[in-house]
N, C-alpha and C positions, 0 to 999 in steps of 0.2 A: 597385520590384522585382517579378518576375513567382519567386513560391515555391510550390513542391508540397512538402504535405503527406501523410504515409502513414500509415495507421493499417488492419490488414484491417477489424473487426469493429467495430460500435457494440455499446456496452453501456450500455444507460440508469444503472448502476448503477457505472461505470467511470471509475476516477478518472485514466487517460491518456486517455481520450474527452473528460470533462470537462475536462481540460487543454488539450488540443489545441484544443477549440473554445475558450477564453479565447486561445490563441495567434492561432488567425485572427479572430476579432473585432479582434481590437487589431490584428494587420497589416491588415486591411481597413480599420481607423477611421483611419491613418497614409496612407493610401489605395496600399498594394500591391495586386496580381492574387495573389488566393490559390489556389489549386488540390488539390481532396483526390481521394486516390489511395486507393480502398478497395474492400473486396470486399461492406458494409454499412454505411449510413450513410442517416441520417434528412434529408428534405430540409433544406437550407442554402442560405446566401445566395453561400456558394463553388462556384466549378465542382468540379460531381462529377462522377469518371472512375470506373463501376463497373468491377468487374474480376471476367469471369465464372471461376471457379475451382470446380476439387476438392473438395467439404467433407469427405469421406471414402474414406483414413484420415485423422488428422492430420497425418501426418510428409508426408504427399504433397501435402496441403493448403497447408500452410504452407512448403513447396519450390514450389510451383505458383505462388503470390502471389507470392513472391520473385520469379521468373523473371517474370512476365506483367509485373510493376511497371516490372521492370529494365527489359524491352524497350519498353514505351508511356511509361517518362524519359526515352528516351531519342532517342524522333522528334522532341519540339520542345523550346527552348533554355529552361532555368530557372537565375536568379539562385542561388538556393539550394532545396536538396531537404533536407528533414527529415525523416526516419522513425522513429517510437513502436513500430517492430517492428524486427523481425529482418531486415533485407534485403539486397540485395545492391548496389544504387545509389544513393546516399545523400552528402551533405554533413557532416550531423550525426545522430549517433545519439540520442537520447533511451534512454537505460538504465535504463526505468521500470521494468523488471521482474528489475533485477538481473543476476547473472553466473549463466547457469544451472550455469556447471561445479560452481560454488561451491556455489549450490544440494544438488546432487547430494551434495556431500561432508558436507555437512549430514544432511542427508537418510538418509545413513547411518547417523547414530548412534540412527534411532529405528528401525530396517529391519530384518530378520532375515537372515541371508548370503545368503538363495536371492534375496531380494530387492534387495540392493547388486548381485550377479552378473546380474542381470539389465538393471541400467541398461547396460552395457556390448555388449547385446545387442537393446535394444528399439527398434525404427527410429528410432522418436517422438524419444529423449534424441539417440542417432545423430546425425540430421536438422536437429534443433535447436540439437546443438553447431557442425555444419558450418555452420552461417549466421550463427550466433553467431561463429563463427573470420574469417568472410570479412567480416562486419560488422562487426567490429571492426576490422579490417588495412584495410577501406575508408573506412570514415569520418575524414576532415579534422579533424570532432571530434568529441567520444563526451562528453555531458552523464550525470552519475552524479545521481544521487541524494542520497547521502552522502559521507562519505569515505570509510564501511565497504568501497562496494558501489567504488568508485576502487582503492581495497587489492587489491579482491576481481579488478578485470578488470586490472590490471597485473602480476598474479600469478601468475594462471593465463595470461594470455595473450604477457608479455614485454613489455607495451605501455610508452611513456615515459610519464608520469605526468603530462608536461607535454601530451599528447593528450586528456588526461581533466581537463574542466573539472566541478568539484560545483556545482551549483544545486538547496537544499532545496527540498521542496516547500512551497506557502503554503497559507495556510487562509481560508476565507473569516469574517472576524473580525464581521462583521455578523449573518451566519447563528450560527456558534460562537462564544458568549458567555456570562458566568454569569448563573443566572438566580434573582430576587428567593426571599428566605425564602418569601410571596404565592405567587410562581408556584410554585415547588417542590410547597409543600402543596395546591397544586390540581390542578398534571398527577399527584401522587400519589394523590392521590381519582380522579383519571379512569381510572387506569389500577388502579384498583381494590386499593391496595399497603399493606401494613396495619404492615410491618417497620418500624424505626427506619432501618436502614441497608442501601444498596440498595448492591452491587457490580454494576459491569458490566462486559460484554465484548463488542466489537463484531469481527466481521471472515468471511472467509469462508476456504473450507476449513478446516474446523477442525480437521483433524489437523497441518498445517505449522501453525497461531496456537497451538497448543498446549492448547488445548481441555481435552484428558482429566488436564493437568499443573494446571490452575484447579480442575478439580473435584474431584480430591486436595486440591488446599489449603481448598478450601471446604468439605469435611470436616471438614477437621483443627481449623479456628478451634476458639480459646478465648477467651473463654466460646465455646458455641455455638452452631453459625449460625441458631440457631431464628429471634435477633432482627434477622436479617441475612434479606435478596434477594437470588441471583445472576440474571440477565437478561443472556442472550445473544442476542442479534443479529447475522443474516449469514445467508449461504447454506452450508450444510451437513448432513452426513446424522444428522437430529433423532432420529429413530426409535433409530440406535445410540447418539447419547450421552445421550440418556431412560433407556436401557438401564441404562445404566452408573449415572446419577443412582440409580437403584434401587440397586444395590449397595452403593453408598455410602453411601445410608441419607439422600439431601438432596432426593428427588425433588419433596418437597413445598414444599421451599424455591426451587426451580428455575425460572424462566421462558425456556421458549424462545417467540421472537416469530419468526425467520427475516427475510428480508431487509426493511429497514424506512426507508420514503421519508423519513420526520420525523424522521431518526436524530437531530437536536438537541434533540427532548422526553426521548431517555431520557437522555443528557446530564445536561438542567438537574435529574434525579430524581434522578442519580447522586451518591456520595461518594466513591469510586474508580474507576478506569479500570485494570482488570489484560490484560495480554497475552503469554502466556509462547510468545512464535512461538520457532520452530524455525528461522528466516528470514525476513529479512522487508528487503526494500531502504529503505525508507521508509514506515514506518507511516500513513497520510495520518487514522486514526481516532487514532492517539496523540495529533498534531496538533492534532486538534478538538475529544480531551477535553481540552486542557489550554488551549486559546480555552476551552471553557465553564469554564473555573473548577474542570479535577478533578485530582488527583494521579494519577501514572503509574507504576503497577510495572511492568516490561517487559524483555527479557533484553538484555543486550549484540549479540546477532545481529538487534536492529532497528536499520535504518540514525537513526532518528527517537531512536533513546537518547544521540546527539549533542549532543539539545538540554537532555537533564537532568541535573541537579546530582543526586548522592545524597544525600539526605537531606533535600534543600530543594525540587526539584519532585516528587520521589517516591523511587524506587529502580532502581535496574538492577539485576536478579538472573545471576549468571556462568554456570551451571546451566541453559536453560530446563527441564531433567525436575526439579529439586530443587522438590518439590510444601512439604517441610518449610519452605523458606527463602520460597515466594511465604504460605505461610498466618501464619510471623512477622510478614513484611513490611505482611500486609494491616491485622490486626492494628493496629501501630504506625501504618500511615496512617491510619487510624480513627479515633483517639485525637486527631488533629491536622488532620483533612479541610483548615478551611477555610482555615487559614494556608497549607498548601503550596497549597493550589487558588488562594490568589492570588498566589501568586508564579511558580504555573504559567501564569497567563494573562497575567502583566507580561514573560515568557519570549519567549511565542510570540507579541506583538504586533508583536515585528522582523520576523518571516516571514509577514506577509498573503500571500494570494495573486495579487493584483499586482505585488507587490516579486519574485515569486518569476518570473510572464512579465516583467516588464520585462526581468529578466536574460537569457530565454532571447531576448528580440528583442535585444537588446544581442548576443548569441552570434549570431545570425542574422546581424546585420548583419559582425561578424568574419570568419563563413565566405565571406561575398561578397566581403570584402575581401583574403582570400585567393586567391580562382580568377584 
């Protein structure tokens, strides 16, 4: 089969980039013609169609991609068209980044009115809904994440539900794994960590992962957090939640690292994995703390809390702002790290991330057999 791929952006750090290349390797290893459709991308052994565009503003940017994509799908003949974005021409949608309407309505409850009033007014949400409407009503079929984020695009959009196929995402079970008592105590000497017990937090934007709702609980601990570590990792504005750490009287307790290539050494140091998102389609860091062997507090509004039992791989908390209910919870996992951390990584051994493209070529191959 001759399939084009769309994805605008490369991000070394991006986990539908990193998807998307498992997707074409394995169509090129079956020996399809792959084809990526982007406005940045790193050289590959697929044909690359750059696609010169807009970068500023956003909203014009990402209306410009759409249209430029649509028009160069549509001079020469492809078996199936897949797109990781927002588009206008397309077979299958990949819904990596959620229903943004959903988003929005989320997003509300942490906002202040002037600022809910203002989505309804800022080209950016505008621009993004209206491709998001036409992407959805276009695509043959529309791959979720979850069930959540399936819920979430049938609901606000009218869609049949039989349009919206779930495929989790997988993990790379090789990479993310637990790691000996031996290595533990030695990446903790490297990384210079003196605490009995290390909390972590992975993820970026740290105002949607809930960020300032962790660091209310990691106050609160009892006993406290003196003999404890919080270590956050991601992209995010460090300097204001330093800020905040001060306030709260944990600054000393605090590591912020920023975005981090080895994210599996803080992993194997870890005892819990907390994430109190505000949204979140499919956590892909939930995932891989619970391949390395850790227990998962996380809210209901992560599509990736599907995969947990309460009380047995960790907790879902109903709340993400209830700061009292994630400092309980953390707490209680403490007390019992390694039993749930192994039942957390006998969990996620069903969703490697093989198991997880195989399915999306299996969907590849359905869309073809539709046209």
């Amino acid at each position: 089969m001759k399939i084009a791929l769309i994805r605008k952006h490369y991000n070394p750090f991006g986990g539908a980039e990193n998807y998307l290349s498992l997707v074409m390797e394995r169509l090129q290893n079956e020996g399809h013609e792959v084809h990526i459709f982007t406005a940045l991308w790193p050289e590959n052994k697929a044909a690359t169609h750059l696609i010169n565009i807009l970068k500023k503003p956003s909203f014009l940017s990402n209306l410009h991609f759409a249209m430029k994509a649509k028009s160069l799908l549509m001079r020469e003949p492809f078996d199936c068209i897949m797109s990781f974005e927002r588009t206008l021409y397309q077979d299958i949608y990949r819904a990596g980044d959620g229903c943004h309407r959903e988003w929005l309505r989320r997003r509300g409850a942490i906002e202040p009115l002037y600022k809910r009033l203002s989505f309804f007014l800022n080209p950016h949400h505008i621009a993004l809904l209206s491709l998001e409407r036409q992407c959805f009503l276009n695509s043959k079929i529309i791959i979720a994440n979850s069930m959540m984020v399936k819920k979430d695009i049938a609901k606000n959009y009218s869609l049949p539900e039989g349009k919206i196929k779930v495929i989790y995402n997988g993990v790379d079970l090789q990479r993310f794994k637990p790691a000996s008592s031996e290595e533990k105590k030695n990446l903790k000497s490297s990384f210079k960590i003196k605490e009995d017990r290390v909390i972590l937090f992975v993820g970026s934007d740290f105002k949607r992962k809930g960020l300032i709702t962790l660091l209310r609980a990691f106050s609160l601990l009892v006993p406290k957090h003196r003999d404890k570590r919080l270590i956050i990792a991601g992209k995010g504005k460090i300097e204001l939640y330093s800020s905040v750490c001060k306030r709260f009287g944990i600054d000393r307790d605090v590591t912020f690292r920023g975005p981090e290539q080895e994210v599996e050494k803080l992993y194997a140091i870890a005892d819990v994995f907390v994430l109190p998102t505000i949204y979140d389609p499919f956590s892909n860091a939930t995932l891989e703390a619970m391949a390395s062997g850790l227990p998962v507090i996380t809210t209901r509004y992560n599509g990736a809390s599907e995969l947990i039992e309460n009380g047995v791989h960790g907790f879902i908390i109903d709340n993400p702002l209830d700061a009292g209910a994630f400092a309980e919870k953390i707490s209680t996992v403490l007390q019992q790290t390694e039993e749930m951390g192994k039942k957390a990584r006998i969990k996620v051994e069903g969703y490697s991330i093989e198991r997880s493209v195989n399915k999306v070529i299996e969907t590849i191959a359905l869309a073809h057999c539709k046209a």
